[in-house]
TORSE-512276 format. One record per atom (N, C-alpha, C, O): residue in one letter; residue number from 1; x, y, z. Coordinates in nm, 3 decimals. Atoms other than C-alpha are relative to their C-alpha. Layout:
N
 residuo num       X       Y       Z
       a NUM       X       Y       Z
...
//
This chain:
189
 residuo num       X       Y       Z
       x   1  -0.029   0.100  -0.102
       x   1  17.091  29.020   9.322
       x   1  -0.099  -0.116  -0.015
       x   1  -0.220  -0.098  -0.027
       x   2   0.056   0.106   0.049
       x   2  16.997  28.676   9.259
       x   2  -0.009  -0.104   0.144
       x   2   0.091  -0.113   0.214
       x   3  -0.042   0.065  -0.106
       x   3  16.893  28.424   9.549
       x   3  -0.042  -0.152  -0.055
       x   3  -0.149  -0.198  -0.093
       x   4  -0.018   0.144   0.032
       x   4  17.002  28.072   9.474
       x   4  -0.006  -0.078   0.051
       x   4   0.094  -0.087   0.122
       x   5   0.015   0.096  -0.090
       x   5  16.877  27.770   9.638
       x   5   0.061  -0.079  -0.011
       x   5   0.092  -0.118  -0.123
       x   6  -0.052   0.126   0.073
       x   6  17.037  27.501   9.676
       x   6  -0.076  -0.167   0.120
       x   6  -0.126  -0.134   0.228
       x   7   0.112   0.080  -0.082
       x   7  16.851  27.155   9.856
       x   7   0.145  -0.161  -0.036
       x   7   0.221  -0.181  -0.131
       x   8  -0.095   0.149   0.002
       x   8  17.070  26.780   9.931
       x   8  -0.100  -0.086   0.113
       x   8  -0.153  -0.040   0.214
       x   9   0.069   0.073  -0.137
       x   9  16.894  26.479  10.127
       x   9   0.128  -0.114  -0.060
       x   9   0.162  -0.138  -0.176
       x  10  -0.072   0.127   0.040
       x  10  17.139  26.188  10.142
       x  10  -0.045  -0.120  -0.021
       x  10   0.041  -0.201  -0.055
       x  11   0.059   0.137   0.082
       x  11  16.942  25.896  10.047
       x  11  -0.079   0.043  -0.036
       x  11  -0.123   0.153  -0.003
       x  12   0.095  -0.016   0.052
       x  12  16.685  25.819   9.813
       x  12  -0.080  -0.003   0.071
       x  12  -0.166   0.075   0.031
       x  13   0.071   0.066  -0.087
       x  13  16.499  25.696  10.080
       x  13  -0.107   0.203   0.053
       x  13  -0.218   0.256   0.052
       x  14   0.056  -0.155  -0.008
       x  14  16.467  26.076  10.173
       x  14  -0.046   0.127  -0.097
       x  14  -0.012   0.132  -0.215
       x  15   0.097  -0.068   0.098
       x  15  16.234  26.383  10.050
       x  15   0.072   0.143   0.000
       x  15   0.092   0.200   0.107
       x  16  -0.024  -0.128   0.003
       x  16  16.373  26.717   9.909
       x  16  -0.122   0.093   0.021
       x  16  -0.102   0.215   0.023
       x  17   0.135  -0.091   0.009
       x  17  16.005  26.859   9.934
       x  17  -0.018   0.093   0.097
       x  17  -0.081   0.189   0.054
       x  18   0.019  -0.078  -0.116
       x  18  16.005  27.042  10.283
       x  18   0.128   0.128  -0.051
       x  18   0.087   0.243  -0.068
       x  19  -0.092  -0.069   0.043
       x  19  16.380  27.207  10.167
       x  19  -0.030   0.116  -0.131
       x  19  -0.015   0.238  -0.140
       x  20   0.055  -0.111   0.077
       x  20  16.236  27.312   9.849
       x  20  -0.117   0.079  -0.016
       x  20  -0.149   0.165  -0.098
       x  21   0.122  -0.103  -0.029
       x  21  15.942  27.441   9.961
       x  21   0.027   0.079   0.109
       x  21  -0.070   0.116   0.175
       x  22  -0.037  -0.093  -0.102
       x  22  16.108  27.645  10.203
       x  22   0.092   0.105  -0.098
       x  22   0.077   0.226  -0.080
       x  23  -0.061  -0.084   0.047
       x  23  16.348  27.791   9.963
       x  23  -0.090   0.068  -0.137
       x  23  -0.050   0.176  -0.181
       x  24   0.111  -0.081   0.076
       x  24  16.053  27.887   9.701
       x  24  -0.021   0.092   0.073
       x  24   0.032   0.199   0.045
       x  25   0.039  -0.129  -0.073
       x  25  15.904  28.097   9.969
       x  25   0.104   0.067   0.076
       x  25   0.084   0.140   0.174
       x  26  -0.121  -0.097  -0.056
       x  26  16.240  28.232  10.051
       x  26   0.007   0.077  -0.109
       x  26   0.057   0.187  -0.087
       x  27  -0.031  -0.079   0.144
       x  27  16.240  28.363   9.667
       x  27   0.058  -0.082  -0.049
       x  27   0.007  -0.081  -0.161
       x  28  -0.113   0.073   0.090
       x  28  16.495  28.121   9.526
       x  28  -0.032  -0.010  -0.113
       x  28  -0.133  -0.075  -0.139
       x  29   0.059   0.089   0.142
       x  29  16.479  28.083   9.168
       x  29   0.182  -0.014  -0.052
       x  29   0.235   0.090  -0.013
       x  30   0.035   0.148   0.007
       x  30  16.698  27.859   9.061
       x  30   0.033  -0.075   0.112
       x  30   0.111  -0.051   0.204
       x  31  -0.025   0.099  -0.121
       x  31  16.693  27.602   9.273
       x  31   0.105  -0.142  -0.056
       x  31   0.088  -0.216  -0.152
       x  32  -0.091   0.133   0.065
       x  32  16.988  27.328   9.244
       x  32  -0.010  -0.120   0.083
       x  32   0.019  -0.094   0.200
       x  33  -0.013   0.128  -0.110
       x  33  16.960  26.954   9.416
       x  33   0.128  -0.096  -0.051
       x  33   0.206  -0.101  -0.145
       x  34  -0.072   0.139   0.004
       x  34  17.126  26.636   9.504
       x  34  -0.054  -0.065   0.064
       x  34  -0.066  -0.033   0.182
       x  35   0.118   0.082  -0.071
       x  35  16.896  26.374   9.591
       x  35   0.117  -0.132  -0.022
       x  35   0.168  -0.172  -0.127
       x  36  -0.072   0.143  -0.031
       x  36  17.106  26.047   9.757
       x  36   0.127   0.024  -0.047
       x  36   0.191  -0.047  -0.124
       x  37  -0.107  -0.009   0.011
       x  37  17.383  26.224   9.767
       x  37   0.108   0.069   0.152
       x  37   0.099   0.190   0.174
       x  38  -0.025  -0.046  -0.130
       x  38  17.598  26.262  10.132
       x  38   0.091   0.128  -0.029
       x  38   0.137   0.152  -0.141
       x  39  -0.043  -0.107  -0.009
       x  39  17.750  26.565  10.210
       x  39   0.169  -0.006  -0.008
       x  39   0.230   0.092  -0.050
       x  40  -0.101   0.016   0.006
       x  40  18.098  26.406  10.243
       x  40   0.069  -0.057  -0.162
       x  40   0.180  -0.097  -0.199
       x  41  -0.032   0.051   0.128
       x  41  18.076  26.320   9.890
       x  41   0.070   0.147  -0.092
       x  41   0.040   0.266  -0.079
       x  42  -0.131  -0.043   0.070
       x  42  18.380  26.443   9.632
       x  42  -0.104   0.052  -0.094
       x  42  -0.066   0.164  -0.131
       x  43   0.053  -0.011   0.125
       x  43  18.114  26.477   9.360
       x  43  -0.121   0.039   0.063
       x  43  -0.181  -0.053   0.119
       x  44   0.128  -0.008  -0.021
       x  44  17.785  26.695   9.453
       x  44  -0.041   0.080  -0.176
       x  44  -0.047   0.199  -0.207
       x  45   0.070  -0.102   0.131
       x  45  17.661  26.800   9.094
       x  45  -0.103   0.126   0.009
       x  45  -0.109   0.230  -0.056
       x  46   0.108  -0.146  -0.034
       x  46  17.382  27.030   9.228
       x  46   0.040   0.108   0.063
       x  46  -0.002   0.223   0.063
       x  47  -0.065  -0.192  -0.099
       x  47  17.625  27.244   9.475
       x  47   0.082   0.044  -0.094
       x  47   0.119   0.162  -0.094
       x  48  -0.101  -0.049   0.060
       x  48  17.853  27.232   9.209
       x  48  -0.049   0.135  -0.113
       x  48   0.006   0.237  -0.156
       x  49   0.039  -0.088   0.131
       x  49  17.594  27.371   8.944
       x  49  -0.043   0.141   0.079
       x  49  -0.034   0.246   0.015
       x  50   0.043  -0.108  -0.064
       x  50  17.463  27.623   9.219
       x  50   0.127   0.083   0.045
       x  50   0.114   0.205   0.057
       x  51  -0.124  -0.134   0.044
       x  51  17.843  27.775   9.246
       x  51   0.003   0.043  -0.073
       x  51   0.011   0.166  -0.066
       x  52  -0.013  -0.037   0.148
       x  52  17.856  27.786   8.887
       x  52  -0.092   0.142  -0.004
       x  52  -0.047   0.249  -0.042
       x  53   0.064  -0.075   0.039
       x  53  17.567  27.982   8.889
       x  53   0.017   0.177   0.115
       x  53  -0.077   0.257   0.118
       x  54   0.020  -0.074  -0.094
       x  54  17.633  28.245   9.139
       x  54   0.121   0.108  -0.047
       x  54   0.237   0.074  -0.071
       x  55  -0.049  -0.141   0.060
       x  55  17.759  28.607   9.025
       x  55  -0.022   0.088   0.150
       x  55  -0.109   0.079   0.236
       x  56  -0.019  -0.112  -0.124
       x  56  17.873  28.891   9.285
       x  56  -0.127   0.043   0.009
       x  56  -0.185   0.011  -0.095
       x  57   0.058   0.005  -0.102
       x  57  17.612  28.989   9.473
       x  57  -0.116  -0.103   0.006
       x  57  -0.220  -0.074   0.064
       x  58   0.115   0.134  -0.057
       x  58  17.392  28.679   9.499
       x  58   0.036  -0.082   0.124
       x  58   0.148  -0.099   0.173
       x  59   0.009   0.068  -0.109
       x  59  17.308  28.483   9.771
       x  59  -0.024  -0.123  -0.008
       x  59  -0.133  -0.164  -0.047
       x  60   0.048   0.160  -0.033
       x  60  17.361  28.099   9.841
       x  60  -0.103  -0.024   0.131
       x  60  -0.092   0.012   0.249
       x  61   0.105   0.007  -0.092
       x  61  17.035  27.982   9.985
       x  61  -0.010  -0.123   0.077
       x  61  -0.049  -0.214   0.004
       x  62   0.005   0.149  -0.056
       x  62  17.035  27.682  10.205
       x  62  -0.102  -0.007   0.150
       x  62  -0.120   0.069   0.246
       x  63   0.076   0.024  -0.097
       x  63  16.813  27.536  10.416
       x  63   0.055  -0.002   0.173
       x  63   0.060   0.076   0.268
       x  64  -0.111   0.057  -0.109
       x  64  17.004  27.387  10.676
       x  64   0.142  -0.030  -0.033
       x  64   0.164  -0.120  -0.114
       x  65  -0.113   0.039   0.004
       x  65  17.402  27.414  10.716
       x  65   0.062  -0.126  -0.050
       x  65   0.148  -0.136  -0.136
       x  66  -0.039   0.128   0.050
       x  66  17.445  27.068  10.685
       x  66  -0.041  -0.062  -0.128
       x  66   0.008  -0.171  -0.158
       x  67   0.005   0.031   0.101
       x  67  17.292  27.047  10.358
       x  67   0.110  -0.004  -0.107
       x  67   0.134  -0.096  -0.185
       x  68  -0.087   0.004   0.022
       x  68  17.573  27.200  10.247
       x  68   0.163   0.004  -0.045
       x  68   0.210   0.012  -0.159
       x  69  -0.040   0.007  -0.033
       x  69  17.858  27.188  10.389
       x  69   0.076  -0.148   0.028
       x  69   0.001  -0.237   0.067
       x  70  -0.002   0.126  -0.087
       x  70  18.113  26.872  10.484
       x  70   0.074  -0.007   0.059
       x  70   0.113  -0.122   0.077
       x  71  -0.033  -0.023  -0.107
       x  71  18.313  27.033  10.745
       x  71   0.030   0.129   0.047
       x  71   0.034   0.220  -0.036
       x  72  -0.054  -0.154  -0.012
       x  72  18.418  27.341  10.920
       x  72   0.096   0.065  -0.102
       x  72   0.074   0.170  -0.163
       x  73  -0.088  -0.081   0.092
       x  73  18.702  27.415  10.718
       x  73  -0.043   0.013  -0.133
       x  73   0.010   0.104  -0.195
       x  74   0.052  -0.005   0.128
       x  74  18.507  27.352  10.387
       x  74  -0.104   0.114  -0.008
       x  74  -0.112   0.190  -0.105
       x  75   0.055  -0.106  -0.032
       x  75  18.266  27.577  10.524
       x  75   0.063   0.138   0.020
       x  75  -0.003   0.237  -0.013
       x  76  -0.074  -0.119  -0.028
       x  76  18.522  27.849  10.623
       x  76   0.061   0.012  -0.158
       x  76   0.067   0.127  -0.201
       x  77  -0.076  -0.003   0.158
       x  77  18.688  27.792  10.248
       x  77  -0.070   0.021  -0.072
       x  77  -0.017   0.097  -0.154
       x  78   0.116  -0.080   0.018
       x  78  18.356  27.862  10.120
       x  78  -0.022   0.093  -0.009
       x  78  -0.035   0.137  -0.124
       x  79   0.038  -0.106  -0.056
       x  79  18.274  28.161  10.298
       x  79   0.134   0.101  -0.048
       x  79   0.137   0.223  -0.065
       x  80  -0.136  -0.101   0.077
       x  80  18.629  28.279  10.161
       x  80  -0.006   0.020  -0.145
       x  80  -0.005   0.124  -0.212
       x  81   0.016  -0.012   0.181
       x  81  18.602  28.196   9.804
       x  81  -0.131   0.091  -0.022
       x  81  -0.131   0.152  -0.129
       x  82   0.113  -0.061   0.078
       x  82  18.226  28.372   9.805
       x  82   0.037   0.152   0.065
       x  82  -0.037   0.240   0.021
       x  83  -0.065  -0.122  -0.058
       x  83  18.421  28.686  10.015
       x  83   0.027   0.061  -0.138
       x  83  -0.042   0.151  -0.184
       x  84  -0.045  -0.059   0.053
       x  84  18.624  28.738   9.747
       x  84  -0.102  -0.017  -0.112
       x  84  -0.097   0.091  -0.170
       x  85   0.086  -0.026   0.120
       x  85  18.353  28.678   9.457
       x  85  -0.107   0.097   0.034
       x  85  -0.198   0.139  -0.038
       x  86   0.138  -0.136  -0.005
       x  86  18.131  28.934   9.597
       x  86  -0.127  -0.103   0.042
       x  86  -0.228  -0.034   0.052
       x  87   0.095   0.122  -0.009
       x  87  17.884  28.591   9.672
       x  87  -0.052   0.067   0.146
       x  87   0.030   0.152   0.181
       x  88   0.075   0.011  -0.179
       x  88  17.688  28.638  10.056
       x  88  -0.081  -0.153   0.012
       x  88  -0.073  -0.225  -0.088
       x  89   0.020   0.134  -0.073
       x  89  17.529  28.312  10.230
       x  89  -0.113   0.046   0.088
       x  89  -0.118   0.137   0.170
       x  90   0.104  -0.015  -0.141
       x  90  17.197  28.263  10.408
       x  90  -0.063  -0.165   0.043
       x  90  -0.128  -0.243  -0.026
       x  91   0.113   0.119  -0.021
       x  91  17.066  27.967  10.597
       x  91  -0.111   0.055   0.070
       x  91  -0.119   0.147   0.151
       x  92   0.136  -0.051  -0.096
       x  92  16.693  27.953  10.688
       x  92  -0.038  -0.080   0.100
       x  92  -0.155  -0.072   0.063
       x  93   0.012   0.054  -0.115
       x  93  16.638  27.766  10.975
       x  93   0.109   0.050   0.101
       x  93   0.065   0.043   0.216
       x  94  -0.109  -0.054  -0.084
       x  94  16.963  27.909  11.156
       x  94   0.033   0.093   0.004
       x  94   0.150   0.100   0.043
       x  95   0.027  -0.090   0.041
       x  95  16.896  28.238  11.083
       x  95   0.174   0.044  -0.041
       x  95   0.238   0.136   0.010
       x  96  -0.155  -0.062   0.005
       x  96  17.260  28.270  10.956
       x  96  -0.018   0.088  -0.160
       x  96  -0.076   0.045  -0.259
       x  97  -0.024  -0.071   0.122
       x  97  17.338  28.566  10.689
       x  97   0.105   0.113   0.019
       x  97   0.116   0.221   0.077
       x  98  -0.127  -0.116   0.031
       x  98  17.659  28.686  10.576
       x  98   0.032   0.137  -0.008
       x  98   0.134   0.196   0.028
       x  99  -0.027  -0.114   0.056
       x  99  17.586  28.986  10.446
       x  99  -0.030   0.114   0.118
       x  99  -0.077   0.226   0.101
       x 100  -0.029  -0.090  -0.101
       x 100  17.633  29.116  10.810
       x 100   0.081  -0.058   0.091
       x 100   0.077  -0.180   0.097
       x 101  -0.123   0.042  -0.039
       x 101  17.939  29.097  11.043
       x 101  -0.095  -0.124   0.125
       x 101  -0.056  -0.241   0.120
       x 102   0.079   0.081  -0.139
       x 102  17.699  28.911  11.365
       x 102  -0.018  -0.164  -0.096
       x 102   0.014  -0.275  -0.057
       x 103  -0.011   0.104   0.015
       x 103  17.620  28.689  11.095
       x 103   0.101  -0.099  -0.064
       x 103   0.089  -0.219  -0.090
       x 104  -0.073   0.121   0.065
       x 104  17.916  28.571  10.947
       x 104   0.127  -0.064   0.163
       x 104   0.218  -0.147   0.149
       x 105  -0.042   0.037  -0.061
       x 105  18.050  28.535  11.294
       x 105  -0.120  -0.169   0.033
       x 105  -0.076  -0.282   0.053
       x 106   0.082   0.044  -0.065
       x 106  17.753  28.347  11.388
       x 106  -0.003  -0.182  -0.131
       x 106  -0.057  -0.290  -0.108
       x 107  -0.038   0.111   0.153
       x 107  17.845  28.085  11.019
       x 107   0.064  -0.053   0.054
       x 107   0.026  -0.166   0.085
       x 108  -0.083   0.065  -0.018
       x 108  18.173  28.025  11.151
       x 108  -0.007  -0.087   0.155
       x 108   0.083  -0.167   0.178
       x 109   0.007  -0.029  -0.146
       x 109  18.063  27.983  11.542
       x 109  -0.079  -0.171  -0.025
       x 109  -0.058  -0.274   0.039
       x 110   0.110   0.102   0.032
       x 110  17.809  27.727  11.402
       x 110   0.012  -0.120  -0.063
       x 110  -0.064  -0.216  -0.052
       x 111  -0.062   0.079   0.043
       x 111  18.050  27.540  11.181
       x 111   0.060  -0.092   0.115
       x 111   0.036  -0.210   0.140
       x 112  -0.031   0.096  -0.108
       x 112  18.232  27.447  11.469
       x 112  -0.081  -0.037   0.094
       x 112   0.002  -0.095   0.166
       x 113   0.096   0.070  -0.070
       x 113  17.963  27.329  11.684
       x 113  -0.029  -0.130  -0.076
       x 113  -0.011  -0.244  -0.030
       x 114   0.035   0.137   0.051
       x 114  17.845  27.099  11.413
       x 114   0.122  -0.082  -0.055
       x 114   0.093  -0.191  -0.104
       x 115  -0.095   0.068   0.022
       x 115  18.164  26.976  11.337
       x 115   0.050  -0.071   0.134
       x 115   0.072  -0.190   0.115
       x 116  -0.009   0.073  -0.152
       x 116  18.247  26.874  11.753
       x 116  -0.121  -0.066  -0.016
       x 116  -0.099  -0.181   0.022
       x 117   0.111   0.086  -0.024
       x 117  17.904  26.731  11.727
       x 117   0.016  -0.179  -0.058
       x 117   0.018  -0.291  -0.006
       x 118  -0.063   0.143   0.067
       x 118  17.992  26.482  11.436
       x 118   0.090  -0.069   0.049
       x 118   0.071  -0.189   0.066
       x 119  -0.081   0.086  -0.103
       x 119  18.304  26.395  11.628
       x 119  -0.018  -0.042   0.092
       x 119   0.043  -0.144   0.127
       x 120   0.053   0.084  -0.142
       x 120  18.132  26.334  11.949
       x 120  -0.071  -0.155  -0.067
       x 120  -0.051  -0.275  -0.047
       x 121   0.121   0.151   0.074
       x 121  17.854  26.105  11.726
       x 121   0.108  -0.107  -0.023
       x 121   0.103  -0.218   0.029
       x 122  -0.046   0.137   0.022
       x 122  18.114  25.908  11.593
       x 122   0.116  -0.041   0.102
       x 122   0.177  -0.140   0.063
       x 123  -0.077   0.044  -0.075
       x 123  18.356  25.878  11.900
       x 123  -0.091  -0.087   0.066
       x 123  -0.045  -0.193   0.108
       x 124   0.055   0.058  -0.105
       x 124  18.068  25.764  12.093
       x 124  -0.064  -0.120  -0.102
       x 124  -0.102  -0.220  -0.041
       x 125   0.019   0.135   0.102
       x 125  17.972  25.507  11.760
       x 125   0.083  -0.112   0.028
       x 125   0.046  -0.228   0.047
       x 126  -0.098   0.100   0.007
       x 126  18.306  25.355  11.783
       x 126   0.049  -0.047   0.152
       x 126   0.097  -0.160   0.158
       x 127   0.069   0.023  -0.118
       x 127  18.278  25.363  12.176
       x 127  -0.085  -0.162  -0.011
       x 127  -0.061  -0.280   0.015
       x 128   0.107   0.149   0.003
       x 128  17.983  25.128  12.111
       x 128   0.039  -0.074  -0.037
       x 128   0.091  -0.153   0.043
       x 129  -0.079   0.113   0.046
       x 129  18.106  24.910  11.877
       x 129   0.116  -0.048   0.035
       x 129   0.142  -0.144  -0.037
       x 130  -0.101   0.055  -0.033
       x 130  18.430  24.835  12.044
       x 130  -0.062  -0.090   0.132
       x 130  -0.015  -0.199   0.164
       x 131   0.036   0.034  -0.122
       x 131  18.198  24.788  12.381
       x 131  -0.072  -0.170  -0.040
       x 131  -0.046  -0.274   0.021
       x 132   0.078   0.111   0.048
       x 132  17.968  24.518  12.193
       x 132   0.114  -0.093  -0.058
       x 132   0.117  -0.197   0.008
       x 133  -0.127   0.129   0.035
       x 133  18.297  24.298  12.006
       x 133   0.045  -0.060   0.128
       x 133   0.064  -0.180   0.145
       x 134  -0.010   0.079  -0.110
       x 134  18.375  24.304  12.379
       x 134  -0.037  -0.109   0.039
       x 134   0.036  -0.205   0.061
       x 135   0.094   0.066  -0.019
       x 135  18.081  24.137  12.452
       x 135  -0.025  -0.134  -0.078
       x 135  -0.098  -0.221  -0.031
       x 136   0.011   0.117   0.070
       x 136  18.117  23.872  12.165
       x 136  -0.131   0.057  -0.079
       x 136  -0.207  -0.021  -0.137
       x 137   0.131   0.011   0.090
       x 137  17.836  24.040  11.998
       x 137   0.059   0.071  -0.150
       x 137   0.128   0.173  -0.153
       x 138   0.001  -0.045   0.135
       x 138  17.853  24.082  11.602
       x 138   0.011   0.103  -0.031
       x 138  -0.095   0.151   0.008
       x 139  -0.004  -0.138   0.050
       x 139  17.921  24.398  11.476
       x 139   0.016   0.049  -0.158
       x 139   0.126   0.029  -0.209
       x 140  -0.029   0.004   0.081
       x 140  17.859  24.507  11.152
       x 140  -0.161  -0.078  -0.109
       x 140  -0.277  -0.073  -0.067
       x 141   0.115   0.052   0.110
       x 141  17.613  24.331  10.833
       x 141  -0.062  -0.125   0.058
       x 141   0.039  -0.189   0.088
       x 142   0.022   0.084  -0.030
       x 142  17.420  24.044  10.957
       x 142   0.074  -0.166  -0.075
       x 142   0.040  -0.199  -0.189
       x 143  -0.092   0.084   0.048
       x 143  17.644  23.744  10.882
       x 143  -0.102  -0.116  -0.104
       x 143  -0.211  -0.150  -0.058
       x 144   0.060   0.054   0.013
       x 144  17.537  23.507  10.593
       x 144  -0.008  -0.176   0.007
       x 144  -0.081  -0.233  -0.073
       x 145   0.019   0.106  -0.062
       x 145  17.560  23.176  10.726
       x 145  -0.025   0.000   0.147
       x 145  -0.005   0.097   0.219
       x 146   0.055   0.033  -0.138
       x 146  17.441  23.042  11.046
       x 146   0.123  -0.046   0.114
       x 146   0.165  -0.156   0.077
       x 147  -0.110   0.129  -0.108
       x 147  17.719  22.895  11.348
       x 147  -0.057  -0.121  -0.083
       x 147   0.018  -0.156  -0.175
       x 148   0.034   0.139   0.055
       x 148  17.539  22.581  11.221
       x 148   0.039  -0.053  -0.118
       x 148   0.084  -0.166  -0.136
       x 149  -0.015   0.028   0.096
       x 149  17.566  22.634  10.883
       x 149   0.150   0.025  -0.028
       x 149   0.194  -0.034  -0.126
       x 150  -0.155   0.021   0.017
       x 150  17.953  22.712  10.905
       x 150   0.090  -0.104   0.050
       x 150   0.206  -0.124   0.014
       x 151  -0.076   0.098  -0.046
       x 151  18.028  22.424  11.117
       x 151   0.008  -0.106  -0.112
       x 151   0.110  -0.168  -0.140
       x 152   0.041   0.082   0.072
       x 152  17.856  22.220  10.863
       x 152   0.093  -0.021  -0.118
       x 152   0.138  -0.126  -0.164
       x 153  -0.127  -0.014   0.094
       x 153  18.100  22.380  10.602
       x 153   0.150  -0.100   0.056
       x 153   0.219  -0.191   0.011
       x 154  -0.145   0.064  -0.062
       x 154  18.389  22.294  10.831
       x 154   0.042  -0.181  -0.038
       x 154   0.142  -0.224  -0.097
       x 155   0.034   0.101   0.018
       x 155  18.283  21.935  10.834
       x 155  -0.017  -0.008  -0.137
       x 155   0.016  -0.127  -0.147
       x 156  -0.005  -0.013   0.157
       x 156  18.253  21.963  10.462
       x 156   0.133  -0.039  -0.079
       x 156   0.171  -0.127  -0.155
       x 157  -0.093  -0.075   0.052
       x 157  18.529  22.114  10.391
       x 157   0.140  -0.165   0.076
       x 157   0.220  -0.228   0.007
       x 158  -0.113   0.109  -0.032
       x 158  18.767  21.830  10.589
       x 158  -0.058  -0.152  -0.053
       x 158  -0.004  -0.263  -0.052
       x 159   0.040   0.158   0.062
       x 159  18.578  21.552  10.442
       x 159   0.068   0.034  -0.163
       x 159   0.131  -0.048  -0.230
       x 160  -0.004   0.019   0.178
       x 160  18.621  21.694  10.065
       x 160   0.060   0.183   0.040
       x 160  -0.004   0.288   0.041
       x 161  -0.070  -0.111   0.009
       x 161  18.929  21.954  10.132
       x 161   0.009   0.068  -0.161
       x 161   0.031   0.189  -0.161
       x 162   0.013  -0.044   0.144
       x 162  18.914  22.020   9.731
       x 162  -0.100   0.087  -0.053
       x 162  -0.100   0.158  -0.154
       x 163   0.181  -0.053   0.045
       x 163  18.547  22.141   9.720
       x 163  -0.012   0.130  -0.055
       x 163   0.023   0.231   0.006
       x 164  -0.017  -0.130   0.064
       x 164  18.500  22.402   9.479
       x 164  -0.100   0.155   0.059
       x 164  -0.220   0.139   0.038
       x 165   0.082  -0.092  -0.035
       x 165  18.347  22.763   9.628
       x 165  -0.135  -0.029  -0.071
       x 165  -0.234  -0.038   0.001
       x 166   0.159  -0.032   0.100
       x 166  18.042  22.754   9.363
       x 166  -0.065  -0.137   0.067
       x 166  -0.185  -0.136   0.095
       x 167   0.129   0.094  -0.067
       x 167  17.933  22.400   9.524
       x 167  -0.028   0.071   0.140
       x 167  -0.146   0.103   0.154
       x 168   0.055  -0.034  -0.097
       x 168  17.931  22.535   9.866
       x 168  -0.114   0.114  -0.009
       x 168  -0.205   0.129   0.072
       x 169   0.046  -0.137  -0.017
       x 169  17.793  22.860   9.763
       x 169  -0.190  -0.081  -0.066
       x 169  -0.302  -0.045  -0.029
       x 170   0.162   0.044   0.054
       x 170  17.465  22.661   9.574
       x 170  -0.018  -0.075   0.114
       x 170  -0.130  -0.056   0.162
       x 171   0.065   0.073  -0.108
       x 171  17.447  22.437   9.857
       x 171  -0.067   0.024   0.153
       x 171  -0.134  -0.039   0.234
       x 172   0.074  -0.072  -0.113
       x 172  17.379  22.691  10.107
       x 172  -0.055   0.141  -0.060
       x 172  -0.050   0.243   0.009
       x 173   0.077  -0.124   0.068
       x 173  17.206  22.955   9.880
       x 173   0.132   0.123   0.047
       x 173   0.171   0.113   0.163
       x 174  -0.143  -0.060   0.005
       x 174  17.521  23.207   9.867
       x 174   0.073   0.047  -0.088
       x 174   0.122  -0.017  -0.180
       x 175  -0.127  -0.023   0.133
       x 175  17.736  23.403   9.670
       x 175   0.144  -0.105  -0.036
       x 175   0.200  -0.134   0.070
       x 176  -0.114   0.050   0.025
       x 176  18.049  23.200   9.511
       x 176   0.115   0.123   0.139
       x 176   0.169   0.088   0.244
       x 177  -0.085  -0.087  -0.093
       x 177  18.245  23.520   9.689
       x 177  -0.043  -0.030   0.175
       x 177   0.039  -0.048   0.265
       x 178   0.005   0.031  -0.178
       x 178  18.068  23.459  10.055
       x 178   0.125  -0.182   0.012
       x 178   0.230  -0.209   0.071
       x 179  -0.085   0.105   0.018
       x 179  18.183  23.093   9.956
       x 179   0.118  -0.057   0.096
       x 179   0.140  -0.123   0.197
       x 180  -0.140  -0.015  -0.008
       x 180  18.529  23.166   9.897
       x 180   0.050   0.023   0.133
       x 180   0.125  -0.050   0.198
       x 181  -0.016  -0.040  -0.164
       x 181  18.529  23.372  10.237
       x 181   0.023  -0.095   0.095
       x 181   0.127  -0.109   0.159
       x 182   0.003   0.112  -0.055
       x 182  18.415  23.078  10.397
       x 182   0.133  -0.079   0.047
       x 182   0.197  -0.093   0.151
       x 183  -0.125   0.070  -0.015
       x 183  18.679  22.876  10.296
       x 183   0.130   0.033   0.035
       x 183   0.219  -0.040   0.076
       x 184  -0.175  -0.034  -0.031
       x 184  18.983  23.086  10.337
       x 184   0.020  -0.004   0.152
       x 184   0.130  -0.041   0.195
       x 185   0.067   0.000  -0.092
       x 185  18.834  23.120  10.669
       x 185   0.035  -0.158   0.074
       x 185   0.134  -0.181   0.145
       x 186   0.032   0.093  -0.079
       x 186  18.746  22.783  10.792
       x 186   0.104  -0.103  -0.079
       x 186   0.188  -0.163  -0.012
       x 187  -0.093   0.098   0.090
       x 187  18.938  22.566  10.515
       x 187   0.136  -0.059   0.079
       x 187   0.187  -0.170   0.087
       x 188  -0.141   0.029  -0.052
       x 188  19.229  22.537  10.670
       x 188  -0.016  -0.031   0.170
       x 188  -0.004   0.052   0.260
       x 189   0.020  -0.002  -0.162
       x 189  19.155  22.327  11.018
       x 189   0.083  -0.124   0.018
       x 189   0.102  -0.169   0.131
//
């Protein structure tokens, strides 16, 4: 019996070091990552190589559920495919482990919690952001022109309706593509 770690942080920005130093002193050898890679992603190379590696009776080692996992049912489809391979499942922080009936109730019990959670997060995201457009406030990347500097376009743009994107875009420091935007935008007044 082999116990296989496996470790994911979704940005670079973030540190696998706490994950894999938790699954060392769990035993893990090998350990598989994905560093800046989200959980909803089609392509994890490190969970993929840590299935690969996993023979009847070994154990997938994970820190935290949400490492990974990228929803209940992927989690329950999981927990089926390593059923029938003879595979078991432990997270360490959630004391969840398969290889007893409490805990594979306690897998699936846990899936759905964090799956209503994510749906609350982002009902109450899009909540917000519908509340703030209300409001006239911006939503979204900070815009790159100014009110000032688009009126200025406007006024531009009806003096010298021809004006090619690449002058506006050098004349207000700018991509050719913001430009373009611009114009399809305001061009037409």
């Amino acid at each position: 019996m082999a116990l296989i770690g496996y470790a994911r942080v979704s940005t670079a920005e973030q540190n696998l070091d706490l994950q894999r130093d938790a699954l060392v002193q769990a035993g893990c050898t090998p350990i598989f990552e994905d560093e800046g890679v989200s959980a909803i992603a089609k392509q994890r190379p490190g969970f993929e190589q840590a299935l690969d590696a996993l023979k009847a009776g070994d154990v997938l080692v994970v820190w935290k559920m949400d490492r990974a996992f990228r929803s209940l049912k992927n989690a329950l489809d999981t927990l089926e495919a390593f059923e029938s391979r003879g595979v078991e499942f432990r997270c360490l922080t959630e004391a969840i482990d398969t290889t007893t009936p409490i805990g594979k109730c306690m897998y699936q019990v846990r899936h759905a919690f964090s799956e209503l959670e994510r749906n609350l997060i982002r009902e109450r995201t899009i909540a917000g952001m519908d509340a703030a457009k209300k409001r006239g406030v911006h939503v979204g990347r900070p815009r790159k022109l100014s009110n000032d500097q688009i009126a200025s376009t406007r006024r531009l743009l009806q003096k010298q309706p021809d004006l090619a994107p690449a002058q506006i875009a050098t004349q207000f420091g700018v991509s050719v593509r913001t430009a373009s935007r611009i114009i399809s935008q305001y061009g037409q007044t």
